[in-house]
N, C-alpha and C positions, 0 to 999 in steps of 0.2 A: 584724364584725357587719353584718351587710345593711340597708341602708336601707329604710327604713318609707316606700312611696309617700304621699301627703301626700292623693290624689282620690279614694282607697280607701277606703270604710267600711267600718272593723274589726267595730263593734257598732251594734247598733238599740237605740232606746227599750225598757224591757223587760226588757233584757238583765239577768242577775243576775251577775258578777264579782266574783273575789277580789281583792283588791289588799294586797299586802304594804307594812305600816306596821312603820319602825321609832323604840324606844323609845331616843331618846338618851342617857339620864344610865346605863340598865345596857347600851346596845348588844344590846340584842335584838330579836326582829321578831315581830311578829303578823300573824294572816290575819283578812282583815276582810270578811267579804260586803256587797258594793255594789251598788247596784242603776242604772243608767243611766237617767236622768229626760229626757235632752235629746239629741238627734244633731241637729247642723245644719251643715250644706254653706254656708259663703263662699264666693260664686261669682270669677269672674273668670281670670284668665290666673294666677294665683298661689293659685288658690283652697286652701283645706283644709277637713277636717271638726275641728268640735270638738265634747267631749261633756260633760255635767253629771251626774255621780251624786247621792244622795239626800241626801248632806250637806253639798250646794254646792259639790264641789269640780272644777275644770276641766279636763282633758284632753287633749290633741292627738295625732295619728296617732303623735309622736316619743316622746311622755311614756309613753302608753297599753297599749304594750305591753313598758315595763322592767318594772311595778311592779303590773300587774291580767293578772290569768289568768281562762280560763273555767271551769279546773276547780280545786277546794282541793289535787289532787293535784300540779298544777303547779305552785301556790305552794307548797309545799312544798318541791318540787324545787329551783324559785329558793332559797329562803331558804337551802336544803342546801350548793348552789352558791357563795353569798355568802360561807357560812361556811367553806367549803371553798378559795375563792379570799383568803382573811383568814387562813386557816394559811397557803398556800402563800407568802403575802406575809411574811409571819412568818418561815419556815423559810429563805428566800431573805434576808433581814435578814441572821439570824444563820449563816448561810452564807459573807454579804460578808466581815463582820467577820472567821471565822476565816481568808480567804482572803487579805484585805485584811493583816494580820497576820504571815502566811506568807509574803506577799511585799516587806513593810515601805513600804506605802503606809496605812497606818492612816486616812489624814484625806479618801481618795476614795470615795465613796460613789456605787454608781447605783439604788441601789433605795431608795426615798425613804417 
């Protein structure tokens, strides 16, 4: 994954944003339209921008772009993604085990 410059403003005041929220007790995700209430620039040798959307919630260059998209078709794609990397994690499980099994190391596991 490519690092997210920290001096760089992603978004303005204004800005309207999806950001994908997920429901932990059934593990699923929703797209949530947010709106950016705050940009502001910490200055200094170490500076960053952080941002506030409409229901108080905080921000940073690192945070801002796993989980908020510009457009709903994007978060989409993420969530698609998520789910897609959660079989692959699954299928690679049960892949160990047959494998692990076959070569009678039962109790070594690398995929956690």
């Amino acid at each position: 994954m490519k690092a997210i410059d920290s001096k760089l403003q992603l978004c303005e005041v204004g800005d309207k944003l999806y950001r994908i929220t997920k429901i932990y007790k059934s593990n699923e995700f929703y797209i949530e339209p947010i709106l950016i209430t705050l940009a502001n620039f910490t200055g200094g040798t170490f500076g960053h921008w952080y941002y506030r959307d409409n229901k108080g919630r905080s921000y940073f260059n690192s945070n801002l772009h796993k989980r908020c998209f510009k457009t709903e078709e994007e978060a989409k794609q993420e969530i698609q993604n998520i789910k897609n990397i959660a079989k692959k994690r699954e299928l690679l499980k049960k892949y160990e085990k047959e494998v692990n099994k076959k070569l009678n190391i039962e109790n070594h596991y690398i995929i956690k």
